[in-house]
C-alpha positions as CSV (number, residue, x, y, z in Angstrom):
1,X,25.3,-115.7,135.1
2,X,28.8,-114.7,133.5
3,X,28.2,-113.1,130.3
4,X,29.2,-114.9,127.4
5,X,32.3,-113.5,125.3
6,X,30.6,-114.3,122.1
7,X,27.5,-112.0,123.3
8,X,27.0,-109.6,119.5
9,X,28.7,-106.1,120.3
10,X,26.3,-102.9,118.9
11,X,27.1,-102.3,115.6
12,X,28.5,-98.3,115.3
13,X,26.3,-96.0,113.1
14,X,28.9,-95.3,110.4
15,X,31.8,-97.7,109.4
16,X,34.7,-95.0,109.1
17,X,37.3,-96.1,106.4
18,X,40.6,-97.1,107.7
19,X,43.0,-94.4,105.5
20,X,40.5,-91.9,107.1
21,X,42.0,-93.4,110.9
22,X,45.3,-93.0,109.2
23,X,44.2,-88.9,108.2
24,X,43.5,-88.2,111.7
25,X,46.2,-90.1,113.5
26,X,48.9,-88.2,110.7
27,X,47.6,-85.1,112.2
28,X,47.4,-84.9,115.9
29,X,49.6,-82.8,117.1
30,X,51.6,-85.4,119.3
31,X,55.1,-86.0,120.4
32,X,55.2,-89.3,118.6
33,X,55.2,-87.8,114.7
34,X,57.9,-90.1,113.2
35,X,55.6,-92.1,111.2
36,X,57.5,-95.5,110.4
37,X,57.9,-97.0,107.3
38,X,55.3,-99.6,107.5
39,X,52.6,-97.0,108.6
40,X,53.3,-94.9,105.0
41,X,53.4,-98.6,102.9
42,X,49.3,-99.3,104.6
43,X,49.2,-95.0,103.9
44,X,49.5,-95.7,100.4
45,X,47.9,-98.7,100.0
46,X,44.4,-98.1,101.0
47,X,42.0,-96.5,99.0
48,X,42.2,-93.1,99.5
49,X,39.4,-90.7,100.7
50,X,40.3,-86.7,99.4
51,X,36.5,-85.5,101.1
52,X,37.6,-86.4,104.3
53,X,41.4,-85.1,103.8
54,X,40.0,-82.0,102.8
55,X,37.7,-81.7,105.6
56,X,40.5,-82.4,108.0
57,X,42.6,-80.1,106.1
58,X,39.7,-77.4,106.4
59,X,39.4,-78.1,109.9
60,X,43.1,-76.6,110.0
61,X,43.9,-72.8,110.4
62,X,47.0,-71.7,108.8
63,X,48.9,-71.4,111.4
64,X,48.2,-75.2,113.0
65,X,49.5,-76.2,109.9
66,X,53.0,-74.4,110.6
67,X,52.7,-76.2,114.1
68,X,52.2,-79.7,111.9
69,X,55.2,-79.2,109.8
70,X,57.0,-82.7,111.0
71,X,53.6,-84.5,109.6
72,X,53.2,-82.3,106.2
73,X,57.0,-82.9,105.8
74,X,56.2,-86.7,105.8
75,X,53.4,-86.8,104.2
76,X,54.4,-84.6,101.2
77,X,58.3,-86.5,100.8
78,X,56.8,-90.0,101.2
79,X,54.1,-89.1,98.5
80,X,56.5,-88.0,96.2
81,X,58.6,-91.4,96.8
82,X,55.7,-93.3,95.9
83,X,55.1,-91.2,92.8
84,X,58.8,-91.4,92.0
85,X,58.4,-95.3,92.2
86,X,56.2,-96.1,89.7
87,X,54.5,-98.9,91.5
88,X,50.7,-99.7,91.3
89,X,48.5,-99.1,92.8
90,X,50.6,-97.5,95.3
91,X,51.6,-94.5,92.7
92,X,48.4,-93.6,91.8
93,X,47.0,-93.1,95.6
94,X,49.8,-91.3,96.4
95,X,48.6,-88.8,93.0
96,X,44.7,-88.6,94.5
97,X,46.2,-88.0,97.9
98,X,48.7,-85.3,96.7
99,X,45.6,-83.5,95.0
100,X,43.4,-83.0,97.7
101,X,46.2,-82.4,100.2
102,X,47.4,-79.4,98.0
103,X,44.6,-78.4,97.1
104,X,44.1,-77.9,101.3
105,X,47.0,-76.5,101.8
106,X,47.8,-74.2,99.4
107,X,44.4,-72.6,99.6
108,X,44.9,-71.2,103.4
109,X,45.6,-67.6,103.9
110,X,49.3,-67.5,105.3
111,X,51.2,-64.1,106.6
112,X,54.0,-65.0,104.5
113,X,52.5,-66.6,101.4
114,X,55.8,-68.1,99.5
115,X,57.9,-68.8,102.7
116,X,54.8,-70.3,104.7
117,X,54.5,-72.7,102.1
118,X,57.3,-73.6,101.7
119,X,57.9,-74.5,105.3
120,X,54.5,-76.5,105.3
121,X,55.3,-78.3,102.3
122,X,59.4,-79.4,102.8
123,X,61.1,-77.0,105.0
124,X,63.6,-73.7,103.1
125,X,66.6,-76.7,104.0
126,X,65.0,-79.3,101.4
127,X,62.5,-77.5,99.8
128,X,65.1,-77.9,96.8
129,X,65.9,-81.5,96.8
130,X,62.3,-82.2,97.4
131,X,60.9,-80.2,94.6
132,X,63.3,-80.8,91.9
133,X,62.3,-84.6,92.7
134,X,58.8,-84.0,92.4
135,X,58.8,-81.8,89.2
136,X,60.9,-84.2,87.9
137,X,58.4,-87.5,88.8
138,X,55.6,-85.7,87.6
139,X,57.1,-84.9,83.9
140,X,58.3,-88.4,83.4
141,X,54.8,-89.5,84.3
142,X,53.2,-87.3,82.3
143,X,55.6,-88.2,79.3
144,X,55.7,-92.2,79.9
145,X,52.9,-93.2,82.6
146,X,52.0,-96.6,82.8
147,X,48.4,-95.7,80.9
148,X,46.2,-92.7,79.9
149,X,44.5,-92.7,83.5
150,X,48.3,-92.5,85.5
151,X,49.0,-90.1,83.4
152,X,46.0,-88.0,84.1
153,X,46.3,-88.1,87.6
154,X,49.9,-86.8,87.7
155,X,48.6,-83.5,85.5
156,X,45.7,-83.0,88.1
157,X,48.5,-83.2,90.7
158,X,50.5,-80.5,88.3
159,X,47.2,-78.3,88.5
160,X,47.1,-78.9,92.0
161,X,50.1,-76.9,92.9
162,X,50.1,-74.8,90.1
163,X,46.8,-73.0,90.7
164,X,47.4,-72.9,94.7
165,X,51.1,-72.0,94.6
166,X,50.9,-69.6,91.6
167,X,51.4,-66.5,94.0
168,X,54.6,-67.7,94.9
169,X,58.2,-69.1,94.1
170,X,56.9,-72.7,93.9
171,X,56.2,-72.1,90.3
172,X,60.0,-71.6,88.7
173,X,60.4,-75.3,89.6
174,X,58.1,-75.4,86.6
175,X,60.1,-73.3,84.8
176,X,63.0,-74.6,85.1
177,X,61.7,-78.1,84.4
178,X,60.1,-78.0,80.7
179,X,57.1,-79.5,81.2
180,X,55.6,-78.9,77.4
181,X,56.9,-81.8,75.2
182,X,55.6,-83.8,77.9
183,X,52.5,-82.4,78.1
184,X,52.1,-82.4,73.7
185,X,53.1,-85.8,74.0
186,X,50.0,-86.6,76.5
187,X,47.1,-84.7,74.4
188,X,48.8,-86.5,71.4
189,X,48.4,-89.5,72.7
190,X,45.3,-89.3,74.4
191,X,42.2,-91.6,73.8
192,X,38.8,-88.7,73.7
193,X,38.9,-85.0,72.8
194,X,37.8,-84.3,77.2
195,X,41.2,-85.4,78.1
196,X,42.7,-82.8,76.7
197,X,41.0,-79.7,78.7
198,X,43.2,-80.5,82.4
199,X,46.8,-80.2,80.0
200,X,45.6,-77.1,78.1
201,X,44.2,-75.4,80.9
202,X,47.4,-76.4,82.6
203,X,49.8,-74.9,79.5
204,X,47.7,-71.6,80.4
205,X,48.8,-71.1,83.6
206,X,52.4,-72.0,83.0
207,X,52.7,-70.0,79.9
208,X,51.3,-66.7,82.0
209,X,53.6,-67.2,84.9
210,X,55.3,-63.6,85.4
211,X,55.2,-63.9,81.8
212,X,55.7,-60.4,82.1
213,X,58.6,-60.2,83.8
214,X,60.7,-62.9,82.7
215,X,61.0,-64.9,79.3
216,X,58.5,-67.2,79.9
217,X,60.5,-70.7,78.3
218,X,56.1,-72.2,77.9
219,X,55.8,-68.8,75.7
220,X,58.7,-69.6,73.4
221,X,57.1,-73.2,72.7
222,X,54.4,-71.7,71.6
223,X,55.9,-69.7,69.0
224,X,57.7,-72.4,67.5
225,X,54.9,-74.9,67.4
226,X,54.0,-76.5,64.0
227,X,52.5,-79.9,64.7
228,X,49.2,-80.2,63.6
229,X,48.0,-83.2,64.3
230,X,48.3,-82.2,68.2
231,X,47.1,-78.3,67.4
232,X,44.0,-80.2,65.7
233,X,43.0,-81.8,68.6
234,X,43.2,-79.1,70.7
235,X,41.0,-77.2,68.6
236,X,38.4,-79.6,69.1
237,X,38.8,-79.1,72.6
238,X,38.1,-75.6,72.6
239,X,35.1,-76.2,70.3
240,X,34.1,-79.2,72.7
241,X,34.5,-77.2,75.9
242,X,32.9,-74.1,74.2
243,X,29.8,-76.1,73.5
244,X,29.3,-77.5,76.4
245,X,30.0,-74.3,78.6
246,X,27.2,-72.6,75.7
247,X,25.2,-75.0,77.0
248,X,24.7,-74.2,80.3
249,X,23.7,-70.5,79.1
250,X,20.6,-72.0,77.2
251,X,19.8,-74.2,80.3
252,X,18.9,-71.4,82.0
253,X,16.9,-69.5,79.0
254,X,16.6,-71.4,76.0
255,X,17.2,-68.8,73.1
256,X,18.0,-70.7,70.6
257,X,16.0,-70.7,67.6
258,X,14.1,-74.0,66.7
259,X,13.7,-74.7,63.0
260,X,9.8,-75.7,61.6
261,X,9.1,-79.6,62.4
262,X,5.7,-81.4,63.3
263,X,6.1,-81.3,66.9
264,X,6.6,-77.4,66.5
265,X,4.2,-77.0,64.3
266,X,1.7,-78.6,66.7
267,X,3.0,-76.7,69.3
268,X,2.1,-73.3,67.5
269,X,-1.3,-74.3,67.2
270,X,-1.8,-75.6,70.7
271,X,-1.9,-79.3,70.1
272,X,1.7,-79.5,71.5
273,X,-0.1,-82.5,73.5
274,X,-0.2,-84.6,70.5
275,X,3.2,-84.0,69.4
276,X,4.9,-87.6,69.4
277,X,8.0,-87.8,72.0
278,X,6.1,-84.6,73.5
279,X,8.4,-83.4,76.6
280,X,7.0,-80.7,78.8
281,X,8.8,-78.1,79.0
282,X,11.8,-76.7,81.1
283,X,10.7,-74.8,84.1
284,X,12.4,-71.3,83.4
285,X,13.8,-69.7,86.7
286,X,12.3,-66.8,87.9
287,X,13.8,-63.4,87.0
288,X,15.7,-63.0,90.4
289,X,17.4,-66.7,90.1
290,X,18.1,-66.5,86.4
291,X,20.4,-63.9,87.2
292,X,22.4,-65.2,89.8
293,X,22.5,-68.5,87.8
294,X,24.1,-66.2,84.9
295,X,26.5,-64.4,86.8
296,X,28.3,-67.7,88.2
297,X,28.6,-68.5,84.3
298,X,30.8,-69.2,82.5
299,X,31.9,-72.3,84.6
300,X,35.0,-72.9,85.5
301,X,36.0,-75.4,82.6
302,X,36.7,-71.3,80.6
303,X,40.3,-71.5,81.9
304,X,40.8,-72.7,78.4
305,X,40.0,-69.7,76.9
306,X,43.1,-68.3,78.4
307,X,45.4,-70.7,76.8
308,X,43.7,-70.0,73.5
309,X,44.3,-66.5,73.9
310,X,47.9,-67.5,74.3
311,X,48.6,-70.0,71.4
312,X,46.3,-67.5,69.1
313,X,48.5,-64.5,69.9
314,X,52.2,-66.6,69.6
315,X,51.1,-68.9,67.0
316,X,49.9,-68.4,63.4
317,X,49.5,-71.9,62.4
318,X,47.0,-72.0,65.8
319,X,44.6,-69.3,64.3
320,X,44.8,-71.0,60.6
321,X,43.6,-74.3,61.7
322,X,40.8,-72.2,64.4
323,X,39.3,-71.1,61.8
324,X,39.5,-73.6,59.4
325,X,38.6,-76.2,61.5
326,X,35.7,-78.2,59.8
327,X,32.7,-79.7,61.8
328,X,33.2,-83.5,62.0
329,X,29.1,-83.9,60.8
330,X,26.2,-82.1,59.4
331,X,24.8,-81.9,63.0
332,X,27.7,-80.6,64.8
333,X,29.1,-77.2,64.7
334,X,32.5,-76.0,64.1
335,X,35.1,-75.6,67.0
336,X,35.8,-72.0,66.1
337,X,31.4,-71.5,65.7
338,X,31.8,-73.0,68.7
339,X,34.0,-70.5,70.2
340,X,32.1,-67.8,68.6
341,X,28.6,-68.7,70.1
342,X,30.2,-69.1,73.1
343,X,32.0,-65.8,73.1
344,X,28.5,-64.0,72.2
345,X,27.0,-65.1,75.3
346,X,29.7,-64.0,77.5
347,X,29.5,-60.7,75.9
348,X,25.3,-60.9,76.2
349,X,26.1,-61.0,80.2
350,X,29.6,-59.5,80.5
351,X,27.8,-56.7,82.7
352,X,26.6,-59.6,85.4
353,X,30.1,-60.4,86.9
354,X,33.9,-59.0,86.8
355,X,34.7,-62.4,86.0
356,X,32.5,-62.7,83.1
357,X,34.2,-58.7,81.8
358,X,37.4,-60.9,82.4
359,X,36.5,-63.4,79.7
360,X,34.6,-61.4,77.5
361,X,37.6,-59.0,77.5
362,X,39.9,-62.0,76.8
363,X,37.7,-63.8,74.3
364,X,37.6,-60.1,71.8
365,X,41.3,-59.7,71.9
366,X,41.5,-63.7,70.2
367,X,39.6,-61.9,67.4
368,X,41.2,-59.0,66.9
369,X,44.4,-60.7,66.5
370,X,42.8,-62.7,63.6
371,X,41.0,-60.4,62.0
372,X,44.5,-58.1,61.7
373,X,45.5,-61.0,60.2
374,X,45.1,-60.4,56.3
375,X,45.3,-64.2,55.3
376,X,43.2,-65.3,57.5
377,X,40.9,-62.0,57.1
378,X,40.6,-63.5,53.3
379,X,39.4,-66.7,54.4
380,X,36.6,-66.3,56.5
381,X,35.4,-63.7,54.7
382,X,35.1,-65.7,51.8
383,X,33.3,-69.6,51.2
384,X,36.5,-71.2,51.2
385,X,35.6,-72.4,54.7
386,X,32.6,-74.5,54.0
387,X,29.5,-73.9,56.6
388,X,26.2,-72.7,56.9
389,X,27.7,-69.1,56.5
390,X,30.7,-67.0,56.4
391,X,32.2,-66.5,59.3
392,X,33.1,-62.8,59.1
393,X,29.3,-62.3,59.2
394,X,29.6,-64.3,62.6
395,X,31.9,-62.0,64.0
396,X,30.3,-59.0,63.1
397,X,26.6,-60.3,64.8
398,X,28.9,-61.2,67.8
399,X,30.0,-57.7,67.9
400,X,26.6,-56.5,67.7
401,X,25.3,-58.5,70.6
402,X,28.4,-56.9,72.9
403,X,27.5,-53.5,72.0
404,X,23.5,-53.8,72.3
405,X,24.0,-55.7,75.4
406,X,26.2,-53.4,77.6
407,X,25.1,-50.2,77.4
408,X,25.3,-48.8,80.8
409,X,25.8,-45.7,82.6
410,X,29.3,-47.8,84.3
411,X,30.1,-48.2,80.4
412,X,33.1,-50.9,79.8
413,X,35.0,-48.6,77.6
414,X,37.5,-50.9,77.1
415,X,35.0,-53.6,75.9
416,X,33.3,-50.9,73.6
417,X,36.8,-50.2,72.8
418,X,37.6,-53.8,71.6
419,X,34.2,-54.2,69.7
420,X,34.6,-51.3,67.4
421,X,38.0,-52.1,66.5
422,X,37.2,-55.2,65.2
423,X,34.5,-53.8,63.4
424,X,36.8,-51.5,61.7
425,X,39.5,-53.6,60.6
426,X,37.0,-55.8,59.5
427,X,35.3,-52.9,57.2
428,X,39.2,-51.8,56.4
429,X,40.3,-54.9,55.1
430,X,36.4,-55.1,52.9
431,X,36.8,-52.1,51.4
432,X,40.7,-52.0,50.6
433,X,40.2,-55.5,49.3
434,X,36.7,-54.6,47.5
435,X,35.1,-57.7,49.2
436,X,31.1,-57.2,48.9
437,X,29.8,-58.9,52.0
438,X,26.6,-60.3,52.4
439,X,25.3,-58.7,55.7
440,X,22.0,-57.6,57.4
441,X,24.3,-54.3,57.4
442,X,21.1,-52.1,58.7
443,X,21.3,-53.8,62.2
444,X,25.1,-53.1,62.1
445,X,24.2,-49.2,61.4
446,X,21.4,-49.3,64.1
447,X,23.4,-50.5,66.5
448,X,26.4,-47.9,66.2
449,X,24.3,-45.4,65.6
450,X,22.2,-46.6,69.0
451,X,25.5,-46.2,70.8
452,X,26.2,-42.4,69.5
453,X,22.6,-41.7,71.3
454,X,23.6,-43.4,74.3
455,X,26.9,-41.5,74.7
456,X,24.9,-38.5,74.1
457,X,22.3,-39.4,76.7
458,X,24.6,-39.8,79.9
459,X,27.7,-37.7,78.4
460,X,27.9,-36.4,82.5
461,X,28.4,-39.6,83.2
462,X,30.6,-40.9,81.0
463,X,33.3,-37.9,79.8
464,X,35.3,-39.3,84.0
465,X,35.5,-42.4,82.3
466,X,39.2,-43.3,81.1
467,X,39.8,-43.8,77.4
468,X,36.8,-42.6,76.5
469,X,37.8,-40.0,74.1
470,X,39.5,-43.0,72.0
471,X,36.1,-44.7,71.9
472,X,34.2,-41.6,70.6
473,X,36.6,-41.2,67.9
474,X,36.7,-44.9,66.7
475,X,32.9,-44.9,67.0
476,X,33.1,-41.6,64.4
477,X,36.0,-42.8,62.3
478,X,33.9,-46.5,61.7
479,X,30.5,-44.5,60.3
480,X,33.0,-42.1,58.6
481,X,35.1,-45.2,57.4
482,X,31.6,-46.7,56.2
483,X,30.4,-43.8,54.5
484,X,33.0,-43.1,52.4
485,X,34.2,-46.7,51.0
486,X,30.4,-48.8,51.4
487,X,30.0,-48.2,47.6
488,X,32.8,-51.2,47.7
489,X,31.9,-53.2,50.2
490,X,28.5,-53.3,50.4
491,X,26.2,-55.9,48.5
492,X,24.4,-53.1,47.0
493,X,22.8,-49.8,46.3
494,X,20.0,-50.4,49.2
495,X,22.4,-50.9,51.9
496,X,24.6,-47.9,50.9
497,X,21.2,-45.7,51.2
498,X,20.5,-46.8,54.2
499,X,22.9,-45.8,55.9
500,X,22.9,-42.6,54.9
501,X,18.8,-42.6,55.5
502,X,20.0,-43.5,59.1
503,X,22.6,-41.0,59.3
504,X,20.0,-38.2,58.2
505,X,17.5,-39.3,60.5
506,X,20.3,-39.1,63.8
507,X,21.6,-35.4,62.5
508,X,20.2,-33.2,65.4
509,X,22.1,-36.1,67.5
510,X,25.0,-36.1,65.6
511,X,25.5,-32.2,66.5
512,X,24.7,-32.7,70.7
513,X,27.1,-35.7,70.4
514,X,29.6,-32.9,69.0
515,X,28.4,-30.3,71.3
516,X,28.8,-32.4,74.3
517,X,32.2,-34.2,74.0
518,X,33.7,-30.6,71.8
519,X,34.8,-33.5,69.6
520,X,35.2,-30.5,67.2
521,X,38.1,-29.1,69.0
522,X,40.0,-33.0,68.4
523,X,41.5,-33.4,64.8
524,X,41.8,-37.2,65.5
525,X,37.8,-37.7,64.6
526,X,35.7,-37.2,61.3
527,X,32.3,-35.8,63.1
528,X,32.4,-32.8,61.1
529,X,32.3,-35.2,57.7
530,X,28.8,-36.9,59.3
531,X,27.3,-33.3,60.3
532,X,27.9,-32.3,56.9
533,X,26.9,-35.4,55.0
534,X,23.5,-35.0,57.2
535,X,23.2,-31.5,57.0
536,X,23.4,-32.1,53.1
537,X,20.4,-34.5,52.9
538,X,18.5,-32.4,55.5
539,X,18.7,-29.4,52.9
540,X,17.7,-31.6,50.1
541,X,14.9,-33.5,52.1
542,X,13.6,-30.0,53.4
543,X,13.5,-28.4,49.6
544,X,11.4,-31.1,48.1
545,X,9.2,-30.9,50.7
546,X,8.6,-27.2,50.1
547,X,8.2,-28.3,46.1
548,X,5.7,-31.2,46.9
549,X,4.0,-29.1,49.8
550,X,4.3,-31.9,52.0
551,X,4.6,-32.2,55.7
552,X,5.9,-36.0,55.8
553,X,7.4,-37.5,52.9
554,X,7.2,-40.8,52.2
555,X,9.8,-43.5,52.3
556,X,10.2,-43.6,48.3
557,X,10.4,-40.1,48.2
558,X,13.1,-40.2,50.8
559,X,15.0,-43.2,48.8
560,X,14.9,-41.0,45.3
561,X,16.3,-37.7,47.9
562,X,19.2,-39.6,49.0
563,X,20.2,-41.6,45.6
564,X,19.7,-38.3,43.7
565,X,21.8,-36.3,46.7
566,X,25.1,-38.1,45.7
567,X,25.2,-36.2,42.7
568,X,26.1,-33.1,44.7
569,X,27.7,-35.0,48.0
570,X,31.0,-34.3,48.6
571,X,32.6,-36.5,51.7
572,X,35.8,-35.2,52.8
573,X,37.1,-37.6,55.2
574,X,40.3,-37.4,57.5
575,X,42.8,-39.3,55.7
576,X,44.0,-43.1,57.0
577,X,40.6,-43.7,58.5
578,X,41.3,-47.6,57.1
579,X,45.0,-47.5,59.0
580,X,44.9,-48.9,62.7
581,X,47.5,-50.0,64.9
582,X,48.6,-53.7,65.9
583,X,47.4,-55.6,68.7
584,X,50.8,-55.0,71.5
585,X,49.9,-57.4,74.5
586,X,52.0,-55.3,77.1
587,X,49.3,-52.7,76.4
588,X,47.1,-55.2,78.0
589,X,49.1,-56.2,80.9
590,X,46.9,-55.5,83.8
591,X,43.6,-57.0,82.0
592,X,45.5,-60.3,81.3
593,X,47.2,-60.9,84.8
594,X,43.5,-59.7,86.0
595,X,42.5,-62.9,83.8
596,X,45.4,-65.3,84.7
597,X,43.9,-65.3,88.4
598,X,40.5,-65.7,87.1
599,X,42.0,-68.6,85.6
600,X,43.9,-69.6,88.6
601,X,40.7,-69.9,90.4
602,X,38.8,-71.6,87.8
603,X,41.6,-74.5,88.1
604,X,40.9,-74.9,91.8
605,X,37.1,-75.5,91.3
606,X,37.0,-77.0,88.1
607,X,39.5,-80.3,90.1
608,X,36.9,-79.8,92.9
609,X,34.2,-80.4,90.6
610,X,36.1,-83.1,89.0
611,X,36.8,-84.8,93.0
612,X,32.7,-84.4,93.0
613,X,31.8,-85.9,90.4
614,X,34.2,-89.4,91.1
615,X,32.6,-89.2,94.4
616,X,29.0,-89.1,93.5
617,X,29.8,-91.8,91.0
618,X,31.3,-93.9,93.7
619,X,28.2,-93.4,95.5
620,X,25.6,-94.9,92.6
């Protein structure tokens, strides 16, 4: 019997979308690659699929997409048309298809980086026409999109290109097309506080573009900036993104403290069972895991914290609003506490990654530019900026957690570096300004005086180390420096003593630190003013011993020694121990370009994270 035409065909296991049909048939290398104008108008009508253009993309070496250059040349120029249109919902494909088909592109390894691309992309003939188009579409959509969304979509497309092209010519397009009054205008306009993270992260990269090199047009607009209403909400970005990127540090070992409630109260006495709303608690990884989970941190959302280094180092008005920022409510912390909790974990686990050294480097070069800032010195170490406490005293605990936290025999001078000079110009401006700070000051003078052991520990291992000679004299000059002004900046007589009780008990120290570095031979140090003021206090302390006929004296006894010494203390310091020198970013020109790719690559996967999450929400 003839078999009936209506007999049901197998279904197929999968249904493949029709634009992903379209993918594959763009990119066979055929004779037939004039693509006709109805094929691109389907192209960009269908719902676009960037997983499977990027896995086709992937599938590609470098060099077959040289061979493909008649089908990139299409599909990038017709995309750009579309974009240039305007048109829903044909515009706004073209954007998602422009991402992930940079994103594929520009992230192959080519012979000739700048050139290659350039060929792939539009050809060295039109690359000109072409580009100056697409700049041009993407500014005005930026600027006057048909709605926030549109909008958004043409500054991931901006990202796109700027992180995978930043190596190479592509970028002066940029340059010479001033994207920043479009981009203000955007975060001005925008509905939440997360929108704002792509266009900042974005301003980053643009502003650090051979900024070096060239006058950077992005780094002029910062200087001149004085709208706050825009610098506000950018602000709360950085204390938004800070947060959350925190965040993921306590997921993996919750350090926080927890104040006294019922449930914890219950807890201490093992009834935690009975707490109401009991949760059990987070597994914790295992020693092993944790680390690798705290070496991929911070994520890649911290390509912020390069533009903040940016608009704090160009802009004045920037810093004053960072650190006077307010928390909107009681349970919400400030965007600059933010920052600065963030900031201490990176420098908890700078040691775990270069990347992490990157940021943590980055992150202590934002405060020393405020705190060589006298204004705004004033203000946070005063209660003009209402909070739980003063902020200065935040700064110093964050320095405290970098220098306890990286001692290693590979020391980070440059980080050590960076943390004591914020601690002095800190203690400069308390003591020239007679500002008595309210401080646990004796974890302060454990800490530095913890260092001075450390560096006398491994001295073989550290005196090949570059620039370390400027660290062991900014580490003397700060105990010198506190020694002879903490009568005016100290809350009181106890603190002053103990520091000197400290000083005492490091002395046969303080002499192999000499000893070891010949830091005697250097007049750019004050050792020989904490030998003497130890030696001095050793004398005494050994005398009344003899007189009492005491082997170990008691702390009291040691407290009356040491207040009764000052009679006959003389401290001869090196004059300008207060004076330091202002921050000069060319002196930091290989860290920050080291920190502009960091950035760069933090771009590429925070839009792939971005692409993951639309998909798995697609998906639910």
């Amino acid at each position: 019997m003839e078999q009936s035409p209506l007999t049901q065909q197998a279904r197929p296991e999968s249904f493949q979308p029709k634009i992903v049909g379209l993918y594959e048939a763009l990119f066979k290398d055929d004779e037939d690659v004039d693509r006709s104008e109805g094929f691109w108008r389907e192209f960009f009508l269908l719902r676009p699929d960037p997983a499977s253009l990027r896995q086709i993309l992937a599938d590609l070496s470098a060099d077959d997409l040289l061979n493909l250059q008649a089908q990139t040349h299409q599909l990038f120029s017709n995309a750009v048309s579309f974009v240039k249109a305007g048109i829903a919902p044909s515009d706004e494909i073209a954007f998602d298809t422009l991402t992930a088909f940079l994103g594929g592109v520009l992230n192959k390894k080519y012979t000739n980086t700048s050139s290659d691309v350039i060929a792939v992309l539009a050809g060295l003939d039109q690359v000109d026409v072409i580009f100056t188009e697409f700049v041009g579409a993407l500014d005005s959509t930026i600027r006057n999109g048909r709605h926030l969304n549109t909008r958004q979509k043409a500054i991931e497309v901006t990202l796109s290109v700027t992180s995978g092209a930043y190596q190479t010519g592509l970028l002066s397009y940029f340059t010479h097309r001033d994207l920043f009054p479009s981009l203000m205008k955007y975060i001005q306009e925008s509905d939440i506080i997360a929108r704002v993270l792509q266009p900042f992260a974005l301003l980053g990269l643009l502003v650090n573009y051979n900024k070096f090199e060239f006058q950077n047009p992005y780094r002029l607009r910062l200087d001149d900036f004085v709208n706050e209403t825009i610098i506000q909400k950018i602000i709360k970005s950085i204390g938004q993104t800070s947060s959350l990127s925190r965040d993921r540090y306590v997921a993996i070992q919750d350090d926080l403290p927890e104040g006294w409630n019922l449930n914890s109260t219950l807890t201490f006495f093992g009834l935690g069972g009975l707490a109401p709303g009991a949760k059990a608690p987070a597994q914790v990884p295992n020693p092993d895991a944790a680390k690798a989970l705290f070496a991929a941190l911070p994520g890649p959302e911290a390509a912020i914290l390069l533009a903040t280094y940016d608009f704090a180092n160009a802009n004045k008005i920037f810093c004053f609003n960072l650190v006077s920022s307010l928390a909107e409510n009681k349970r919400e912390e400030s965007p600059f506490g933010a920052y600065l909790s963030l900031t201490s974990y990176i420098l908890n686990h700078a040691h775990r990654s270069s990347r992490s050294t990157l940021y943590a480097h980055l992150n202590l070069l934002v405060l020393r530019i405020i705190v060589e800032d006298s204004v705004l010195l004033k203000r946070i170490c005063s209660d003009e900026i209402r909070g739980e406490r003063i902020l200065a005293t935040a700064i110093l605990d964050t320095m405290v957690d970098g220098i306890n936290h990286n001692l290693r025999r590979r020391l980070d001078v440059g980080l050590y570096i960076l943390c004591i000079g914020v601690l002095s110009r800190t203690i400069s401006f308390l003591c020239r300004s007679r500002v008595r700070l309210a401080y646990h000051w004796a974890e302060l003078w454990r800490s530095i005086l913890s260092l001075i052991r450390f560096l006398s520990s491994y001295a073989s291992d550290l005196k090949p180390l570059p620039n370390i000679n400027t660290l062991l004299d900014n580490v003397v000059n700060l105990v010198a420096l506190s020694l002879s002004t903490g009568d005016t900046f100290l809350p009181g007589p106890t603190e002053y003593d103990d520091l000197f009780y400290k000083l005492v008990e490091t002395g046969d120290i303080l002499v192999k630190f000499r000893d070891l570095y010949e830091l005697d031979k250097r007049p750019s140090n004050s050792i020989a003013t904490l030998i003497s003021v130890s030696e001095h206090y050793y004398q005494l302390l050994t005398s009344d011993q003899s007189k009492t006929r005491s082997k170990l004296l008691s702390p009291q006894q040691v407290s009356n020694v040491i207040k009764n010494g000052y009679e006959t203390l003389s401290i001869t310091a090196k004059d300008g121990l207060d004076a330091w020198d202002r921050y000069r970013e060319a002196d930091e020109r290989v860290m920050l370009k080291k920190v502009a790719r960091a950035a760069v690559a933090d771009v590429r996967n925070l839009l792939r994270r971005e692409e993951q999450a639309i998909l798995s929400a697609e998906i639910e």
